[in-house]
C-alpha positions in Angstrom: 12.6 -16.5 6.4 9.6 -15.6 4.5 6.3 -15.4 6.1 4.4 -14.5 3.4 3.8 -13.0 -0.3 1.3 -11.1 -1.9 0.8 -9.6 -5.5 -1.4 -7.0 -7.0 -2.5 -5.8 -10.7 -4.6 -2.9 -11.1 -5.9 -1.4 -13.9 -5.5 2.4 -13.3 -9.2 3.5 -14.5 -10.8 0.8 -11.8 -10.1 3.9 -9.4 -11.9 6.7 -10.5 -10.1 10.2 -9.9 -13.9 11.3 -8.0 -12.7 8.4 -5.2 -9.1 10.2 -4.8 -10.5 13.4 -3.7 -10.4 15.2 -0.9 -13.1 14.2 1.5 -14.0 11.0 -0.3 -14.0 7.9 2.1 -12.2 5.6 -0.2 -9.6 7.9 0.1 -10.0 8.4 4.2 -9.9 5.1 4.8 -7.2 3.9 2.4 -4.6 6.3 2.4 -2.3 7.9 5.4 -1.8 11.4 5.8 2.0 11.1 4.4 1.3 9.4 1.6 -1.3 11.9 0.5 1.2 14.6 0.8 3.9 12.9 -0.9 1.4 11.9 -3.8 0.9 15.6 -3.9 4.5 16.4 -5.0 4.4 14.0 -7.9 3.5 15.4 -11.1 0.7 12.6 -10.9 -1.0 12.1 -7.7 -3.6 10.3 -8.7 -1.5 7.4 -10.2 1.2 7.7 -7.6 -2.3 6.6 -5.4 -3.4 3.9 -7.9 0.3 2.1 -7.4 0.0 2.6 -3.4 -3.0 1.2 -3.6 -1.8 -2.0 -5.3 1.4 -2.2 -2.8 -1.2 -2.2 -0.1 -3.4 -5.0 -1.1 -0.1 -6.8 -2.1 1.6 -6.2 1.8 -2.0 -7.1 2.7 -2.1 -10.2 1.0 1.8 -10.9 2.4 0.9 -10.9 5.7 -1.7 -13.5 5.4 -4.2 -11.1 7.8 -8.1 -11.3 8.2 -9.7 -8.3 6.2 -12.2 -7.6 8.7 -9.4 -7.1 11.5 -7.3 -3.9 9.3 -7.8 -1.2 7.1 -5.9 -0.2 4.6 -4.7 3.1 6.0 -2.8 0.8 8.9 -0.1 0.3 6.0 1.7 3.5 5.1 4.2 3.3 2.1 6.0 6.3 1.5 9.3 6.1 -1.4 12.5 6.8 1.0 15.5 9.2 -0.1 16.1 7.0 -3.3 12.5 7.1 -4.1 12.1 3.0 -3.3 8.9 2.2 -1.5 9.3 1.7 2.4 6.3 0.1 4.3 5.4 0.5 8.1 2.5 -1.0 9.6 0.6 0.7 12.3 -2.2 -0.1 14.1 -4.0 -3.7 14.0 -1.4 -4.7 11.1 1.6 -3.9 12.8 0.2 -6.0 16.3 -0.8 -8.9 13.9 2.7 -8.6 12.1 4.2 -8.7 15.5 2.2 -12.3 16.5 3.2 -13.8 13.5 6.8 -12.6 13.7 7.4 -10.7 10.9 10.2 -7.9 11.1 10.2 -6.4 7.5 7.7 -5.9 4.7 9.3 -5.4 1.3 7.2 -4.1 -1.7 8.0 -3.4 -4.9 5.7 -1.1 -7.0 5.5 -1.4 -11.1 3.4 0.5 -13.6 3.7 0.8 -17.3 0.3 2.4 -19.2 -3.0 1.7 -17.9 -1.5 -1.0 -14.9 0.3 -1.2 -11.6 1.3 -3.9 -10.2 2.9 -4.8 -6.6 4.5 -7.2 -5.4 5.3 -8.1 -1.5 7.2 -10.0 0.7 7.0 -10.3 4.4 9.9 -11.5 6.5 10.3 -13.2 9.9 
């Protein structure tokens, strides 16, 4: 049954490449310590950051949860074996997932030139 979607367009330049650096706080407080090392094995980090962002605020907005109860880092999506985003919660996220009984988050991340776009569904 679905619980919840959420959907995400970002235009890639609203995240400057100063805010994806290393010891910025957007960055600390957004991103997990994975996903920062598999963005550094793309021949892009940057963007592969931009789309993660977008998934997250898209999983964010699918699991219907109060913003001042989460951060983003609390949502990790790193791409599995066949490079297709996987999402697991952590922290506040995944004990607010657990209330409302959702089991799976499924994301799907698109870009094409200066946009990415997400898209999310969360199951119970």
């Amino acid at each position: 049954m679905i619980i919840g979607i959420g959907t995400d367009l970002l235009k890639k330049d609203g995240i400057s490449d100063a805010v994806l650096q290393a010891g910025d706080p957007f960055r600390e407080k957004t991103f997990t310590r994975k996903e920062l090392d598999q963005a550094q094995e793309r021949p892009v980090p940057g963007d592969y950051l931009r789309c993660r962002f977008a998934a997250k605020e898209a999983v964010f907005k699918s699991l219907g949860a109060d913003p001042e109860s989460a951060r983003l880092n609390e949502i990790e999506i790193l791409d599995d074996e066949r490079g297709a985003p996987h999402v697991t919660l952590h922290g506040a996220l995944k004990q607010h997932a657990v209330m409302k009984k959702i089991h799976a988050v499924h994301v799907s991340i698109s870009y094409d030139g200066d946009y990415a776009q997400a898209f999310a569904i969360s199951e119970g």
